[in-house]
N, C-alpha and C positions, 0 to 999 in steps of 0.2 A: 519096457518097450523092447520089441525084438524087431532086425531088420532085415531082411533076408535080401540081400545083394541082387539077389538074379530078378528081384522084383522093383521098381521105384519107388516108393515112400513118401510119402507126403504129411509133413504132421502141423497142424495149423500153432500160429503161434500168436500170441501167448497161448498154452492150455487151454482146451475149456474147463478142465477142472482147478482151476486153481484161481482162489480167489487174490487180490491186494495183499503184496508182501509175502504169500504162502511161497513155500519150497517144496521141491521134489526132487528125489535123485532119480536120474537117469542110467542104466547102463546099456551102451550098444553092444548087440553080439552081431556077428555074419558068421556066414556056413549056407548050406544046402542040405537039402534033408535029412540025415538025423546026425548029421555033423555040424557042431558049432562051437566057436571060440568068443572067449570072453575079447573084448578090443580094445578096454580103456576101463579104469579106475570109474567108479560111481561119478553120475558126472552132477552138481548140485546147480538147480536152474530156479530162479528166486523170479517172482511176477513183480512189474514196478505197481506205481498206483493206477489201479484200472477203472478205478470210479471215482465220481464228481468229488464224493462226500469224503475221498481220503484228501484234499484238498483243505488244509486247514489255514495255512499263512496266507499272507494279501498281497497283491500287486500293489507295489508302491513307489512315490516315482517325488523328489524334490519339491520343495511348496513353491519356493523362489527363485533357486538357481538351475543351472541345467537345462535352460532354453536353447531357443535354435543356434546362438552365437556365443552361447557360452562358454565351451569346451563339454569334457565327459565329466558326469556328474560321479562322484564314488560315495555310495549307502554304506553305513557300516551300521554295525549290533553286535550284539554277544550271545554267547551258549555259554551258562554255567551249568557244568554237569556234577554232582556228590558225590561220582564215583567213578570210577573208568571203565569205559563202553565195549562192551565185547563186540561191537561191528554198530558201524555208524552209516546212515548214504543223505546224500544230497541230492535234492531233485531241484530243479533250478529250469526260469524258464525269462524272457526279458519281448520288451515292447525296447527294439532294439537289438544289437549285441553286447555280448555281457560276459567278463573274465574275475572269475571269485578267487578271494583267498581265503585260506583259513589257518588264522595265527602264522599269517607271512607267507605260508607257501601255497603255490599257485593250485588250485582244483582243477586235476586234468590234463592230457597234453594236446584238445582240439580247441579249434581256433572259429572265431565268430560264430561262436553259439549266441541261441538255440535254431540257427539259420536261418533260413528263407522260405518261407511257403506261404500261402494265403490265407494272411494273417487275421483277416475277417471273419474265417471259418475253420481253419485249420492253423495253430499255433504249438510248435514242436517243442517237447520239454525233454532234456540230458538230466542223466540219472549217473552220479558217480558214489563209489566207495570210497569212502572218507575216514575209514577207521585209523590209519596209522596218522590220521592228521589230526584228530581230537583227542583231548587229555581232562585228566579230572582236574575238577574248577573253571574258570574262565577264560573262553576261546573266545578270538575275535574272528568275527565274520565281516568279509568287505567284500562289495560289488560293484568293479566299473564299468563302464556305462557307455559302449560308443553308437552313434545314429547307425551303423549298418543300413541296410535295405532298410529298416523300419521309418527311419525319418531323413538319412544322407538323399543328397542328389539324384535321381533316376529317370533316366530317357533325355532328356534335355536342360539345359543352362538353366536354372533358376527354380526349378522344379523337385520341390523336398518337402518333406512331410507329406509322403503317400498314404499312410497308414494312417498317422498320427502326428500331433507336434509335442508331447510328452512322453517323455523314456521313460522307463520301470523296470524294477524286476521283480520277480515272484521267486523265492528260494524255500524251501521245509528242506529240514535238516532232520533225521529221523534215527535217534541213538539207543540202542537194545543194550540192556544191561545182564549180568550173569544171575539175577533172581527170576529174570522174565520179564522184567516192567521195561518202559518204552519213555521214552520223553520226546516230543516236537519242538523244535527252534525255528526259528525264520523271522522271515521280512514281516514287520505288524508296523501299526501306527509307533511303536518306542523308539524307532529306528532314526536315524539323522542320518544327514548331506553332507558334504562338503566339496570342494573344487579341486580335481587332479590337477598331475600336470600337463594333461593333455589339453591344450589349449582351441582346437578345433581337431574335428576330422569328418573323413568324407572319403567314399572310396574312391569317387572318379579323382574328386583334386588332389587327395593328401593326409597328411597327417602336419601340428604343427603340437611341440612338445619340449616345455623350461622343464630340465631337470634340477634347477635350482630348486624347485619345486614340487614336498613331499608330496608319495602319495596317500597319505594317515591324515585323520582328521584332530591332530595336537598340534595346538599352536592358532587354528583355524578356527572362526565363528562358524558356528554349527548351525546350518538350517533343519526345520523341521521335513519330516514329508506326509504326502497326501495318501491317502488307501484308495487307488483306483477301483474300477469295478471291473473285475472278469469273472470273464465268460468261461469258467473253468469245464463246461462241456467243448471246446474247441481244443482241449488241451490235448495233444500224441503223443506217441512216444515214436521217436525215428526208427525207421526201416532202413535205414541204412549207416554205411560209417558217416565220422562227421570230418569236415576242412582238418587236416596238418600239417604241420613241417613235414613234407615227406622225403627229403633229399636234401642235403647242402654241396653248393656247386663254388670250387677256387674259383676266383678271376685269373683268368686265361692273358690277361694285356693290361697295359695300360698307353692311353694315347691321349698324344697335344692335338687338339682341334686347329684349326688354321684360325681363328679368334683368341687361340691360347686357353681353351677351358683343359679339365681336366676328366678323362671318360674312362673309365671301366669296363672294360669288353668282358665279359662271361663263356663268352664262345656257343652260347647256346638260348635262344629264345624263351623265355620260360615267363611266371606267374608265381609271383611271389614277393619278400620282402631282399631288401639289402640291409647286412650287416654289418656295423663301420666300427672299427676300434678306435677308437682316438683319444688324446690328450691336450690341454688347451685350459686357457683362460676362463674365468664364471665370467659367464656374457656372454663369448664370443660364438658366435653362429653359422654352422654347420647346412647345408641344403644338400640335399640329392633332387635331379630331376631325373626321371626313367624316359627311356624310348626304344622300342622295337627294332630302328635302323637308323641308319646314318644315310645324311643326304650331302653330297660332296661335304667329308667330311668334317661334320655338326650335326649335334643329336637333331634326329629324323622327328619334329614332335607334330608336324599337321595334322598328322591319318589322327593324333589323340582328340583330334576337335576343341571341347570349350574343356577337354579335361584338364586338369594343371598336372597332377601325373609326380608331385610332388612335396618332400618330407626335409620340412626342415627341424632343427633341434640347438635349443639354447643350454651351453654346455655350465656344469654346478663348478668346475674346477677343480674335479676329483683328478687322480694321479693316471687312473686310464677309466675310460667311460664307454659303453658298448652302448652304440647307437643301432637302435631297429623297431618299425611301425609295430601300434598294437590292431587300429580298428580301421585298417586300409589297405589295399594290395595293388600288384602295377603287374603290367603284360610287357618285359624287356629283358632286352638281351642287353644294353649300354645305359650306366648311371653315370651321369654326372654330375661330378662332386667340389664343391667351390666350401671354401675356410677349412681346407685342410691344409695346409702350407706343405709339409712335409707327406705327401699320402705314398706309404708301400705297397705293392702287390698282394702281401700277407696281410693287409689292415682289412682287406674286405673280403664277403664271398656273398652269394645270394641262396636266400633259404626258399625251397620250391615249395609251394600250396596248391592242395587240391583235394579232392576229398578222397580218404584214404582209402582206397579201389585195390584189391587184389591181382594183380595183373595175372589174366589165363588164357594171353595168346599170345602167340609167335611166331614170327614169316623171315626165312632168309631166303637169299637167294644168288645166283651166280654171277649178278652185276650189280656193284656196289651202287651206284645209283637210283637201283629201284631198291636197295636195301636204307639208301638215304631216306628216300620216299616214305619209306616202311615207317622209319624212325618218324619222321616229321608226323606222319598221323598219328602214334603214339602220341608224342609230346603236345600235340595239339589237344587230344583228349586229357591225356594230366591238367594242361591249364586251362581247359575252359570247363572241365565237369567238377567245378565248383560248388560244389552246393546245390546247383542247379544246373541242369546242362546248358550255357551260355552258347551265344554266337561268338563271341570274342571278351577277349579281357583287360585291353586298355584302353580302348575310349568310352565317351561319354555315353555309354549304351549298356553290354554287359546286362543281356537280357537272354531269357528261355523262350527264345524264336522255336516255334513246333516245325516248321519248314525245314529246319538246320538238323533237329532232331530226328525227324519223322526219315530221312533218307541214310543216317549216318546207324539208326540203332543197330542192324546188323553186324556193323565194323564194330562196334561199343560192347556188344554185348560175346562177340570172342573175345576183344585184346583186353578187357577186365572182368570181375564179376560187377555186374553192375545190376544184378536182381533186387536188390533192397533200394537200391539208389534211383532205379529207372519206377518202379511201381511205389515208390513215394512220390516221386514226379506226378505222375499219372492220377495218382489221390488227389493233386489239387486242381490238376485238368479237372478233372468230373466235377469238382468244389466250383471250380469257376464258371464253369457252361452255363450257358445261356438256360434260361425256363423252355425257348423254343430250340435248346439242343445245337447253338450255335456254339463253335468254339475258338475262345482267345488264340489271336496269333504269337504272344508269347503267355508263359506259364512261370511264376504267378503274375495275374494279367496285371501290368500299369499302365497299360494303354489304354484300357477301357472305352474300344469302340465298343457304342451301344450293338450293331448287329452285324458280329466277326463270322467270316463264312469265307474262305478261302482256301479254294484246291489246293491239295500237295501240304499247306499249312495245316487247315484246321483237320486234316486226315490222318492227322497225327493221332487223333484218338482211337482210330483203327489199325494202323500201320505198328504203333510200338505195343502196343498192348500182344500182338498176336509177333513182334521180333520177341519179344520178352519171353511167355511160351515158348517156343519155335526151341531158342538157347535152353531156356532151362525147363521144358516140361513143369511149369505150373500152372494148373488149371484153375489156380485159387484166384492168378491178376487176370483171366479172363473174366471170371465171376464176380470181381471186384470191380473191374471196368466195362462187364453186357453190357448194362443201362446207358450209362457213356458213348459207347460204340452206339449201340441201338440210334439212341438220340441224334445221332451227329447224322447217320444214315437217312435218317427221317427227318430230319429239317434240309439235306439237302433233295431230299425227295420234293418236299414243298416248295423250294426252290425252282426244279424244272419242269413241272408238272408232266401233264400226260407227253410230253413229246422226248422226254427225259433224255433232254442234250441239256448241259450246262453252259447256257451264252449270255447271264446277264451278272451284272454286278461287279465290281472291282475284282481285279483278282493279282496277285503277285507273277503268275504265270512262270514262264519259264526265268528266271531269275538272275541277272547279272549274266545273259548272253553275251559271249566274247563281244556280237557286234555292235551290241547297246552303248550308247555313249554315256562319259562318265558319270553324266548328271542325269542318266533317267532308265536304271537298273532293269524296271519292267518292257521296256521296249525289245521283247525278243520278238527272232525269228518263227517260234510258233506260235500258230493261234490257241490263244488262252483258254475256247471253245472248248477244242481239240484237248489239252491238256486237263482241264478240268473234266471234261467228260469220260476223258480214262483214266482219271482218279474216281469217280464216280462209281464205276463200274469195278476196280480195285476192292475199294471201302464195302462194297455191298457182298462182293464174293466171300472178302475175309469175314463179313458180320454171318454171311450162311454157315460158312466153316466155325463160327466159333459155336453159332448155337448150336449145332452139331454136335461140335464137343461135350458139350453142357446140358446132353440130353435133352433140347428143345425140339424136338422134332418138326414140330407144326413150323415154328418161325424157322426153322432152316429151308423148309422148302419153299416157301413163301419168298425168302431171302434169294435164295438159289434161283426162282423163277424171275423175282426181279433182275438176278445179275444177268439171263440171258438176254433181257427186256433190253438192257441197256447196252449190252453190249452188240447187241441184234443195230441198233439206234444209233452209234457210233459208229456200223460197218456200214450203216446204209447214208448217213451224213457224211459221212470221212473220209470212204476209203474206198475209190477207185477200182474196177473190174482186173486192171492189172495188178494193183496192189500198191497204187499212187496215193500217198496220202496228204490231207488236205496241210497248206502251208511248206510240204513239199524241202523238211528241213530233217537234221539227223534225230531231232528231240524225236519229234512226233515218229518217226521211225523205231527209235528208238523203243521208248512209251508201248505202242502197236507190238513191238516183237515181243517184247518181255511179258506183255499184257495178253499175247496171243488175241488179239481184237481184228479177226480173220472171217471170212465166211467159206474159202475156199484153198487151195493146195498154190492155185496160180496166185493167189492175192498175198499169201505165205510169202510164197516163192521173191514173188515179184518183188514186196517191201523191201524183205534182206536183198535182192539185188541192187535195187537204188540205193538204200543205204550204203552199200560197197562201193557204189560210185559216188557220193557224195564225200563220204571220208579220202576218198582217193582225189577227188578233184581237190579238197581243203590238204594237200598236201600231210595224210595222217593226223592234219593237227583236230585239235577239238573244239566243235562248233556250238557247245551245250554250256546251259547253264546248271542253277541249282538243281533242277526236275530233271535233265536228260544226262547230267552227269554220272550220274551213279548207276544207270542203268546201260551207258552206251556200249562197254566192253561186252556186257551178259549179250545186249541183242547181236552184234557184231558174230560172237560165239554160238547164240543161237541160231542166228542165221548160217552157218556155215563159213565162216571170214573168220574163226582163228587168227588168221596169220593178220590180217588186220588189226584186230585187237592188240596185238602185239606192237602191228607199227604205230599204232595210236600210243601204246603207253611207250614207248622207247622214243617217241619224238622228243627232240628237245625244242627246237623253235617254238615261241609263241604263239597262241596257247597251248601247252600240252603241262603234264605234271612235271614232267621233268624237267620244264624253263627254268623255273623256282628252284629246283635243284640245283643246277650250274650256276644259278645265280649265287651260292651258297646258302639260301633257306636253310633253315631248321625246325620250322614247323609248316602248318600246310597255310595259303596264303586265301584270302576271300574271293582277291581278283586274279584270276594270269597273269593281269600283266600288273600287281602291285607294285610291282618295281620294274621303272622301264630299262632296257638295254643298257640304258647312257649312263643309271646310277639313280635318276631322280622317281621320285615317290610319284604316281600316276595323280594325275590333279584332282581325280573325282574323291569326293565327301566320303563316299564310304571306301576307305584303303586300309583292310587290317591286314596284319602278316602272320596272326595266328587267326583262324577261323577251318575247323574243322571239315566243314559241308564236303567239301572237292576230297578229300581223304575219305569218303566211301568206297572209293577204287581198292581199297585196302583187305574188303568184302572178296571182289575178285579174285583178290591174289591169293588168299586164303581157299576160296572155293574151285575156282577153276587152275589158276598156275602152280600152285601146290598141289589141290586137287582136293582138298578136303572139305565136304559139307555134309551136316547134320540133315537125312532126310527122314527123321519121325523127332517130335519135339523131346528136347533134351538130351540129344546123339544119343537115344536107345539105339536108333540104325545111324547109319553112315553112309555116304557116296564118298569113293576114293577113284577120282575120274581126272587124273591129272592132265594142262591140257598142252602137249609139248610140242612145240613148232619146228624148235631148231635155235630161237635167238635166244634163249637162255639153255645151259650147258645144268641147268641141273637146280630146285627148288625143294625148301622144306615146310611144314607148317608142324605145331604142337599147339595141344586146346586142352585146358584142365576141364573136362566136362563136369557133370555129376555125380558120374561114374569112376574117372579116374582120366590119366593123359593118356591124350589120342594123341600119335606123331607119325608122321606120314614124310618121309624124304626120297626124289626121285633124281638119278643122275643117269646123261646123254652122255655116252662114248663112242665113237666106232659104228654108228646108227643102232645101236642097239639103248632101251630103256630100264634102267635099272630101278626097282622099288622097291624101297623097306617099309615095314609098317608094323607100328603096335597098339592094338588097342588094350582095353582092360576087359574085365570080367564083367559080364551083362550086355555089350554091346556086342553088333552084330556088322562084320562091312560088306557093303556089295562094290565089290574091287574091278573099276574096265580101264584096264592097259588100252595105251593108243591103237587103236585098232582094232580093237575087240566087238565083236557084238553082240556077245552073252559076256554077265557079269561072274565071276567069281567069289562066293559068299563065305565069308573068314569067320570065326568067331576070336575069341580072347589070345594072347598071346603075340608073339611076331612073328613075322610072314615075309618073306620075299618074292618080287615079281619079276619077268622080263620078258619083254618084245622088243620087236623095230619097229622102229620109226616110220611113220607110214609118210608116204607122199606127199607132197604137199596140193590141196587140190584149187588151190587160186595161187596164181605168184601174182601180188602186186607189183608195178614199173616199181 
């Protein structure tokens, strides 16, 4: 395989030539025309099992113990091998999550395999090398066993066994010897049970765990187990990395509660477990409780709901004993820890989880507060793209809401690679859609309304399928997701019929409106019409653009024709001769600008002018919820209001991003005002303080305040359109493209605009300095720019 740099490349994966278990070496070269270099050593790339029949072990799951209340069941067996294995793997897959050993040591260093997806259709199998773990003669093999997604708690109190109410796991062990020959091991009916020490677990409540209590089946009455049935055509192999330790963080404090508990401050928000060293008595018992925040304080634990949020542990009596969850995780910044008489600040730290993501973006800037901001969306993503991209991470929810997703991919798919991680998402969207092309409001669905259809929500199967593209130039997850896309367009087609405005049926609308009151999130200021109809009109443009791409010709213009149908339909329902739009709020303004949902120059005109007064009348602050959040800086910009935009994200008062800030936040919060003025936790039901959604602003900062945005998919090209007011002194952004790092830094002195810029080889930037009105076209290398500062052409009071 040769790769010629100055062209993109695409090579599907696995092979098609390569059958089960085959190898091939790979070498990459780059250069240009009849110059080329060798780049790297033969690269050796092995196919896992790609078909039903290389499936030989069984899914097996306890006869009698290992019920709902019983704790984690642990399967053990054996591999005798004659002789020592010149390369060994383990494929391994569980009804459940599932952590093996082999002869004592742990397979692996990720965490709650083989994840979460829709498990009825798509069931995900880890593939590890096991050669330096296997030896000639007899290996034991052990599997324990926790309810994970597959059978723990989800969506509400009492609510478990979604899937199933029987654990298992499926494990083939596949050892090559130096004549050629092969041997298979695994899970079969020979296998036996017995009881860890894991005494319960569950992610929303906890974990509870006797270390008195081996985890080996000697000593112990041995149950037999059953040979389930699978569906070994549902079996995958993941597209992306899986959950790890990806950081250990010191405890930063320790504090007396005014009740005399004892807390551990971490100094940082995060998603993960606590690590406790201790020493102590056999018997005596150990609790940690997690929480988010402190409420005059004492741990903050309402916003967890019916979750318990907590890990206790009965100690064996050993001389020091390290305490830390296997099959649970918590969204906190403060543990509290009761039966440690003596606790040090060195006895604990918290280990951060998430699924292992590459980070390939980066935004500074000249005021530490919008550099906080920065942070806080990062860290928000670390802890809720889980596995799954969640809404939040510690209460009793912890679901793959598409609404949360559908506005944030943009931000997601700069500040990580998340291309294997988001179009494994997206496989089980399409898995889960409705026959009539409706789609789940979270992914994998446990809610299971019979007929989900919900703007902004279920538009999620058009919106990330074409951010995904967009970031990385793969044409493969539009092809992978047409049908999907298509569907969804077309059931919402059936929906509005020939008059093709969207005004019936439930709808989530604009989302936890600042003005909505605690208990009833959907109560915003725009009409839900209004907002579903220019998602409507969104979803049908991106579905013409993708067949497009996809050499569909016919369906693109068909596509194309409709999108002007609808959007013709909106201007004539909606939108006022001046350019007044109906509900007459910043969303819907918003929405319209971005959406260009115009039929004239005055109606342009007019929107972005109201909107300049609306933001100016709400004092800069922010009047949007989910739907109009992420878009309201872009319209602000597009409409000519800059300096607006600015005074919106520099607000600190309530709501604006920067409340949460001063407040000390360190991740992004669900509501404004999740924590009020006074200290105390806002009363309504849904109060998380990690929740991603409102950290789309993060988009902006990358695309317009730094200036950096990808205008052909996969930053072949670039806009480097930095957009510079005056209120910051100077912004940078960096993006590991496809290509190579893009970085773009611009600094205000003396009214004059200073810009460096580098891209790499193959990319191409069209560079407009403030003021410019022809762009400047760069190719590879660095570059510097300079103008002045242009005027300011609105001064807000």
């Amino acid at each position: 395989m040769v790769v010629d740099s100055d062209e993109q490349l695409y090579v599907p994966w696995p092979f098609a030539p390569l059958a089960s278990r085959e190898r091939v070496r790979v070498r990459v070269r780059v250069g240009s025309g009849n110059t080329w270099t060798d780049e790297s050593e033969p690269l050796e790339i092995e196919a896992g099992l790609l078909e039903q029949d290389d499936w030989v072990k069984q899914l097996i799951s306890p006869s009698t113990i290992g019920r709902l209340d019983d704790g984690a069941p642990l399967l053990f067996g054996s591999a005798d091998l004659d002789a020592e294995p010149i390369s060994a793997r383990l494929y391994l897959t569980a009804h459940g999550i599932v952590e093996f050993t082999i002869n004592g040591n742990r397979v692996g260093d990720d965490v709650f395999a083989p994840g979460w997806t829709a498990y009825e259709k798509r069931l995900r199998y880890r593939s590890y090398d096991v050669t330096p773990l296997v030896r000639r003669g007899t290996n034991e093999l052990r599997a324990l066993i926790g309810n994970g997604w597959y059978r723990g708690q989800l969506v509400w109190p009492g609510n478990r066994s979604s899937y199933g109410d029987r654990l298992g796991a499926l494990a083939q062990l596949e050892v090559n010897y130096a004549d050629g020959s092969r041997e298979i091991f695994g899970t079969d009916a020979s296998w036996g049970a017995v009881p860890s020490s894991i005494l319960f677990d569950d992610f929303y409540d906890g974990q509870r765990r006797d270390l008195r209590i081996t985890d080996s089946p000697e000593g112990k009455r041995v149950d037999s187990v059953d040979v389930l049935d699978g569906d070994f055509a549902r079996l995958i192999a993941p597209s992306g990395p899986p959950v790890r330790i990806t950081e250990t963080l010191a405890a930063v404090q320790l504090l007396t509660t005014p009740s005399g508990k004892t807390i551990v401050d971490f100094g940082q928000n995060l998603v993960g477990w606590v690590r406790l060293r201790v020493h102590g008595e056999a018997g005596a018992e150990v609790t940690i409780r997690h929480a988010e925040v402190l409420e005059h304080g004492e741990l903050g634990v309402r916003p967890l709901r019916s979750a318990l949020a907590t890990c206790t542990y009965t100690l064996s009596g050993q001389p020091e004993e390290i305490l830390q969850p296997t099959f649970t995780f918590n969204g906190f910044r403060y543990a509290e820890i009761s039966g440690v008489p003596e606790l040090a600040l060195t006895d604990v730290e918290a280990l951060v989880l998430g699924t292992d993501l590459q980070r390939t973006g980066w935004f500074e800037s000249s005021d530490p507060r919008v550099n906080r901001l920065h942070e806080n969306v990062v860290w928000s993503t670390r802890g809720n793209f889980l596995d799954v991209p969640t809404d939040c991470p510690q209460r009793d929810e912890r679901l793959g809401w598409t609404g949360d997703l559908q506005v944030f991919a943009p931000t997601a798919t700069f500040l990580f690679d998340t291309a294997g991680f988001l179009s494994g998402w997206l496989g089980d969207l399409a898995a889960e859609q409705k026959p009539d092309g409706g789609v789940p409001y979270v992914i994998p669905d446990v809610l299971r309304e019979p007929n989900p259809a919900a703007a902004a929500w279920s538009d999620a199967a058009t919106i990330v399928p074409e951010a995904v593209h967009h970031a990385y130039g793969d044409v493969g997850v539009l092809r992978q997701q047409y049908p999907s896309m298509k569907a969804w367009v077309e059931k919402v087609r059936s929906i509005v019929g020939p008059a093709l405005l969207w005004r019936t049926g439930a709808q989530f609308g604009d989302w936890l409106d600042p003005t909505a009151p605690p208990d009833d999130a959907s109560r915003a200021q725009a009409d839900p019409a209004v907002v579903a109809t220019a998602y409507f009109a969104r979803s049908v443009g991106i579905l013409a653009r993708t067949a497009e791409t996809l050499g569909l010709r016919v369906e693109a213009a068909d596509y194309a024709q409709l999108e002007k149908q609808v959007r013709a339909a909106f201007i004539s329902a909606y939108v006022s001769e001046d350019g007044r739009v109906h509900s007459d709020c910043q969303t819907v303004y918003a929405l319209s600008i971005v959406g260009d949902l115009f039929a004239s120059e005055r109606q342009r005109a007019g929107a972005g002018d109201r909107l300049a007064e609306l933001v100016t009348a709400a004092g800069f602050r922010v009047s949007t919820g989910f739907v109009g959040t992420p878009v309201i800086l872009d319209a602000l910009s597009t409409a000519g209001y800059p300096e607006l935009a600015y005074r919106m994200l520099l607000e600190e008062s309530c709501p604006s991003w920067l409340y949460a800030v001063s407040m000390g936040a360190t991740t992004i919060w669900e509501r404004w005002d999740s924590m009020l003025s006074d200290g105390s936790i806002n009363p309504g039901s849904m109060t998380s303080f990690n929740h991603y959604a409102y950290g789309a602003v993060a988009d902006w900062l990358h695309r317009c305040v730094a200036g950096l945005s990808p205008s052909s998919p996969g930053y072949r090209t670039v806009d480097v359109r930095p957009l510079v007011t005056g209120d910051l002194s100077s912004a940078s952004a960096r993006h590991l493209s496809p290509y190579g790092e893009i970085a773009v830094e611009w600094r205000l002195e003396n009214g004059q605009v200073d810009l460096t810029l580098t891209i790499p080889y193959g990319v191409t930037a069209d560079v407009w300095m403030p003021g410019a009105s022809v762009a400047e076209t760069v190719r590879n290398g660095s570059h510097r720019f300079r103008s002045e500062l242009q005027p300011l052409q609105y001064a807000p009071e």
